[in-house]
N, C-alpha and C positions, 0 to 999 in steps of 0.2 A: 367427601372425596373430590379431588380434583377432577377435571374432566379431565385435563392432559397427563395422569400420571407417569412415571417416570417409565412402568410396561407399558401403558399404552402407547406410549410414543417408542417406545422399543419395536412395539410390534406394528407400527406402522412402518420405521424405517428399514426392518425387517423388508416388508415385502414392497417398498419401498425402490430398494437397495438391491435385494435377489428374488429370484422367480424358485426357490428353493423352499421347500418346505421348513413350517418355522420348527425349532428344534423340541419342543414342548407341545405341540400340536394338540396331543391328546388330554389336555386340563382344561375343566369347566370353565376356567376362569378366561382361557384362551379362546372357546367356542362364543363366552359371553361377550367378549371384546370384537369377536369380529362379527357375532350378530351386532351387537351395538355400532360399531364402525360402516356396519354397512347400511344400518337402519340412517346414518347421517348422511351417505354418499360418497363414503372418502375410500371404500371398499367393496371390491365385488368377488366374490367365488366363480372360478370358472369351470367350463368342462372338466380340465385335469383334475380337478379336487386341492389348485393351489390357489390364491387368492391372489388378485390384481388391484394396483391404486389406483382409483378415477383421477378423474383430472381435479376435482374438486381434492382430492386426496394430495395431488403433485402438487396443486398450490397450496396448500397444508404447511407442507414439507419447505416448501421455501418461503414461505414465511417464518418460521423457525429458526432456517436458515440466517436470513436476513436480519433475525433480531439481535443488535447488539451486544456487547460482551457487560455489563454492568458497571457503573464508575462507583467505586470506594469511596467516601469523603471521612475525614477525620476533621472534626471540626470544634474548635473550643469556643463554647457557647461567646467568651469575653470577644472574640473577634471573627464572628459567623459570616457578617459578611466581607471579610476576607479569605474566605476557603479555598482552598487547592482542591482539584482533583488527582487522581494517584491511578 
C-alpha cells in the first residue's frame, strides 16, 4: 500500500482545508489514519475532539502542492531523440 493513498491524502487535506469534522469520522479505517498521521507528526487531536495539521502536516500539503502536473511524451522508438512534450 501506498503511504500517500488517495484517503489519506483526502483526509489530510480535509483537516487541512476545515476545522470541520471529517464526514466519516466514525470508520476504523478513519481512526487508523489519523493514529498513523499522528504517530508521523503531520497530525494532532485537540481538545474539541477535531483534529489539527502540524506544521510538519502544512508543509506536507505544499509540497503536493507544488509538485508538477506530469508531461506526456509519445515517442517513436525510430526518432526518440527527437521527442516532443505535449
Amino acid at each position: 500500500m501506498s503511504e500517500w493513498s488517495p484517503y489519506v491524502i483526502r483526509v489530510v487535506l480535509h483537516h487541512y482545508a476545515s476545522k470541520e469534522k471529517f464526514e466519516r469520522d466514525d470508520l476504523p479505517l478513519y481512526r487508523e489514519t489519523i493514529s498513523s498521521l499522528t504517530n508521523k507528526g503531520l497530525v494532532v487531536p485537540n481538545e474539541f475532539g477535531y483534529v489539527d495539521v502540524t506544521q510538519k502536516g502544512e508543509a506536507l500539503v505544499q509540497a503536493w502542492c507544488s509538485t508538477p502536473t506530469p508531461i506526456l511524451k509519445w515517442v517513436d522508438p525510430r526518432f526518440e531523440s527527437q521527442s516532443r512534450d505535449f
